[in-house]
ZAMARGU-4260 file (C-alpha; in steps of 0.2 Angstrom, whole numbers, plus 5000, padded with zeros to 4 digits):
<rodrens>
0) 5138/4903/5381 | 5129/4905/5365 | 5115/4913/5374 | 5126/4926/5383 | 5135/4930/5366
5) 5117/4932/5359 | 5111/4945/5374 | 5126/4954/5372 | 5125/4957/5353 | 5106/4962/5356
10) 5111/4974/5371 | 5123/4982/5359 | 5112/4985/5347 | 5100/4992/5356 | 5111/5004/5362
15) 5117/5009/5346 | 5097/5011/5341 | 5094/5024/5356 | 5109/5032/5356 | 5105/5036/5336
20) 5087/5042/5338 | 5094/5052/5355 | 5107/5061/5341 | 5094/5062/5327 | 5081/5070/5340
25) 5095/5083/5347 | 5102/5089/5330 | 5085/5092/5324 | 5079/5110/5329 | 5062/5112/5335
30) 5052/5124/5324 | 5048/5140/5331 | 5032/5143/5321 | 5017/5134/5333 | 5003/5127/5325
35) 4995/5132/5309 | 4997/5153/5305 | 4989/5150/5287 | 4973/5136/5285 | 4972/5136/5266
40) 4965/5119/5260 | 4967/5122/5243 | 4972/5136/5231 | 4956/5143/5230 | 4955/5147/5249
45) 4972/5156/5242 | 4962/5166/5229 | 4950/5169/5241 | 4963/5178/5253 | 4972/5187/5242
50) 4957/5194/5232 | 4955/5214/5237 | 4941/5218/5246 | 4941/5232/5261 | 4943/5220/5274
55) 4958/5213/5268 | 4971/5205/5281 | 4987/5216/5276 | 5001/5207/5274 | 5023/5208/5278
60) 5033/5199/5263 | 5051/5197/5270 | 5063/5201/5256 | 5077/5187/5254 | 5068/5177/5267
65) 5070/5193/5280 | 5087/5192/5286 | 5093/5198/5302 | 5110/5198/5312 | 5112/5178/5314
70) 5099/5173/5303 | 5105/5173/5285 | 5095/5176/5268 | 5086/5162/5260 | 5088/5149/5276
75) 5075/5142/5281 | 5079/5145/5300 | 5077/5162/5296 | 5058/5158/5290 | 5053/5151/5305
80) 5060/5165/5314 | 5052/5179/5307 | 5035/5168/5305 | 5035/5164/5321 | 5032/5182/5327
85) 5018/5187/5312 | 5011/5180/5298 | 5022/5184/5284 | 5024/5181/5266 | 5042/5172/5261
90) 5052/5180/5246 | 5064/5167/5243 | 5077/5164/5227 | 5078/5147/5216 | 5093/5143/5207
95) 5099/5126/5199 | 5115/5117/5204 | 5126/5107/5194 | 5116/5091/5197 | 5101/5100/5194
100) 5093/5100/5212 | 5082/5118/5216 | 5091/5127/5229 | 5087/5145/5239 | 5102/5156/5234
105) 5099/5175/5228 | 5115/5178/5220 | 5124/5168/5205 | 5142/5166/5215 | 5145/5161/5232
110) 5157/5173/5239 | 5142/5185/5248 | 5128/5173/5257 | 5142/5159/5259 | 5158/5151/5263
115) 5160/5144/5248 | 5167/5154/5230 | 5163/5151/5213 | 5144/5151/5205 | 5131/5139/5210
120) 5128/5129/5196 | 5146/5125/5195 | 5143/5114/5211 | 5132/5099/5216 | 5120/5100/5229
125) 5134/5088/5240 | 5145/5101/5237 | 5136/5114/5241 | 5128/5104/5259 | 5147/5107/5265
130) 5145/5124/5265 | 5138/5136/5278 | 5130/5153/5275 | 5132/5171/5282 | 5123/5183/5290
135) 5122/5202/5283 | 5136/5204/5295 | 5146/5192/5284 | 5146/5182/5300 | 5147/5163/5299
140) 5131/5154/5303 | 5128/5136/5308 | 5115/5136/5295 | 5115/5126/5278 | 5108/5128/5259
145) 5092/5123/5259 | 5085/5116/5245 | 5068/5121/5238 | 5060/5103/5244 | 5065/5106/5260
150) 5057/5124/5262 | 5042/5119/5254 | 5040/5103/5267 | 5042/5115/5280 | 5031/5131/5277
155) 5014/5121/5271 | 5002/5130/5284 | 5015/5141/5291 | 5019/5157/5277 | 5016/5161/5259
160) 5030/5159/5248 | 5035/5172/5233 | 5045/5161/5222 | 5059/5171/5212 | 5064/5160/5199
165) 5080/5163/5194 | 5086/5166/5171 | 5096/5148/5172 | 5081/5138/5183 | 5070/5126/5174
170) 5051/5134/5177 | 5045/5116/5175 | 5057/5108/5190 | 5051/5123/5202 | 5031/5119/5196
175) 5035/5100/5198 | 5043/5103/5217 | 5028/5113/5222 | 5015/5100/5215 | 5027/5088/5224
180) 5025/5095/5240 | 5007/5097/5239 | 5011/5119/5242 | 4999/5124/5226 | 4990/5134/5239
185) 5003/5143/5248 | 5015/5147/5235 | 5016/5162/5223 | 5026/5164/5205 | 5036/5178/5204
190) 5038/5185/5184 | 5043/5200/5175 | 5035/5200/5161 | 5020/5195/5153 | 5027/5181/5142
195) 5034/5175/5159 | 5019/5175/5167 | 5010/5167/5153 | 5024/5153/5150 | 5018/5150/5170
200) 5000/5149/5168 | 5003/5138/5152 | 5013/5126/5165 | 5003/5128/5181 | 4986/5136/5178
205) 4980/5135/5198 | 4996/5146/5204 | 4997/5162/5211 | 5007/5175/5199 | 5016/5189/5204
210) 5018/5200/5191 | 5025/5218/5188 | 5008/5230/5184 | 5015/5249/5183 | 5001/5255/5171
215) 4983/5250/5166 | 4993/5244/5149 | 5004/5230/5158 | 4986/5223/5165 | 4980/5223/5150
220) 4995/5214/5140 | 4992/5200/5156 | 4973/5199/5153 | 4976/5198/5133 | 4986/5182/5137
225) 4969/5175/5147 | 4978/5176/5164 | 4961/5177/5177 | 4964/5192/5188 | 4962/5178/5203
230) 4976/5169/5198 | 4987/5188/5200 | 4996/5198/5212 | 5001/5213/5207 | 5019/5220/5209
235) 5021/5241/5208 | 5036/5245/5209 | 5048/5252/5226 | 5037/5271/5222 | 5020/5271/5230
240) 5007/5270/5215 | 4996/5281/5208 | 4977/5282/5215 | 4971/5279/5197 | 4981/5261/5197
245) 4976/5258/5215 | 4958/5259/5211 | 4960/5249/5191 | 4969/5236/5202 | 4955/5235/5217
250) 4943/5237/5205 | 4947/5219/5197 | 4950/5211/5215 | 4971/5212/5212 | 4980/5213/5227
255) 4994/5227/5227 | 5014/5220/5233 | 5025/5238/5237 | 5042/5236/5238 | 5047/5248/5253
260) 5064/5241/5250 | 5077/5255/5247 | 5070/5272/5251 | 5051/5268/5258 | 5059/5258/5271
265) 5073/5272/5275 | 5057/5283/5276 | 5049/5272/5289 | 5066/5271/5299 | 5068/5288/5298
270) 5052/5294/5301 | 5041/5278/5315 | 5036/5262/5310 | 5019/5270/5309 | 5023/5275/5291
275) 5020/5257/5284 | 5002/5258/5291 | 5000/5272/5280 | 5006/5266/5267 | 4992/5253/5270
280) 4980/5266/5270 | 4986/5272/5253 | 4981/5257/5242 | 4996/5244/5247 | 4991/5225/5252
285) 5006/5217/5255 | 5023/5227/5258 | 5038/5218/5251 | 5053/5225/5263 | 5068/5222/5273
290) 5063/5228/5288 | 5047/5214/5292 | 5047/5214/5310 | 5046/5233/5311 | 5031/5234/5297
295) 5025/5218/5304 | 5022/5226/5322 | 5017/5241/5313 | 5004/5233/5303 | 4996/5222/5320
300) 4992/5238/5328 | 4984/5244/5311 | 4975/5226/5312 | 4970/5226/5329 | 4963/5244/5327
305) 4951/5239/5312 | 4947/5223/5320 | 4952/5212/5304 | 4950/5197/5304 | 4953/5182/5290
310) 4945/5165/5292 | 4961/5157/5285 | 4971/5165/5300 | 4968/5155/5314
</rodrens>
């Protein structure tokens, strides 16, 4: 009797054991990113990539993570969606919560990206797992918060990261989650000014720093604060520069981000997806936008014409 009680008990158990790893296995989505897009085995392979030379691999940088009708901003399914198609640079958003935890969130409140109301670091990251966000369409999605750990596990080998850290975020939690996840080489600091950018390199002297260069006078207020020009990206503006700060920023090996968000990216809709190829030609690296599966296809034929190739792109 004893026996049978004992076999029963076991057979349970293991039923309950399956049934758990069939539900863990089902309501985990496969990624739609295959294999490795970006082999950087340290920050210096990133250095290495990013630092101008005519035979640099032009890059998309999807604004906000590149939303598109049933993907939201800052969710990491929309990552994998628009890595999956190109290699792509991820602008992304940090904000604190009331427990301090680092989550992806662009605004301060809730109302927009959300179904939740009030301002982010008035909730807990528990609180804030409850909720679900929205699409641009202000359609609910099934998709949740994600938390910075969770997007750096995630998008090692699969994209770049531009980290914009937002006024109320700790820069020593965002440098201490990227150390954590072992993403030194594929993650990027955005800052606005040069005390910002210095207050990063003070912290994390290996990372990447974008920084906004309009003028040959913002370089030089980076470089009097010892920033190497390998450890910067530099960000123009949303105007096409001019060809003097083209050449003063290729001249010291600084890639050039352009935000065709806004106008430049109207133009490009407007007028063919050609027009990011030109702006390409023009003296731009890497084009920040909202459109990156339009400049990304536009930018593959301008890759494949050219034959570029980049040994950290598989």
């Amino acid at each position: 009797m004893r026996k049978s009680i004992q076999i029963v008990l076991f057979a349970f158990i293991l039923i309950f054991t399956v049934s758990g790893c069939l539900e863990l296995a089902s309501s985990s989505k496969p990624s739609l990113t295959q294999g490795t897009v970006f082999n950087f085995k340290s920050a210096d392979d990133l250095y290495q990539f990013l630092t101008y030379d005519e035979k640099r691999y032009p890059l998309v940088s999807a604004h906000r993570g590149g939303p598109y009708p049933g993907y939201p901003e800052n969710a990491v399914e929309t990552f994998d969606f628009i890595a999956s198609k190109q290699p792509s640079i991820i602008e992304c958003d940090v904000r604190l919560t009331k427990d301090s935890a680092l989550v992806l969130m662009h605004d301060e409140t809730l109302y927009r990206t959300t179904t939740g109301e009030g301002r982010v670091m008035d909730h807990t990251l528990e609180e804030l797992k409850d909720l679900r966000l929205k699409d641009q369409k202000d359609q609910v999605t099934k998709y949740k918060i994600p938390t910075l750990n969770e997007a750096l596990a995630w998008g090692v080998g699969k994209v770049i990261f531009t980290l914009d850290i937002k006024p109320e975020t700790p820069y020593e939690l965002v440098v201490e989650a990227v150390r954590r996840a072992k993403a030194d080489a594929y993650v990027i600091i955005i800052t606005y000014s040069p005390n910002q950018a210095a207050r990063i390199y003070s912290l994390a002297p290996d990372l990447m720093i974008s920084a906004s260069i309009r003028n040959a006078s913002d370089l030089l207020r980076l470089n009097d604060r010892d920033i190497p020009d390998n450890r910067l990206v530099a960000f123009v503006g949303t105007r096409e520069p001019d060809k003097s700060l083209v050449d003063l920023l290729h001249g010291h090996g600084i890639p050039i981000i352009l935000g065709t968000i806004g106008n430049l990216d109207k133009q490009a809709a407007a007028k063919g997806n050609q027009v990011y190829s030109e702006y390409i030609e023009r003296g731009a690296d890497i084009l920040s936008t909202d459109r990156p599966l339009e400049a990304g296809k536009s930018l593959k034929y301008y890759i494949a014409k050219r034959g570029i190739k980049s040994p950290f792109i598989p």
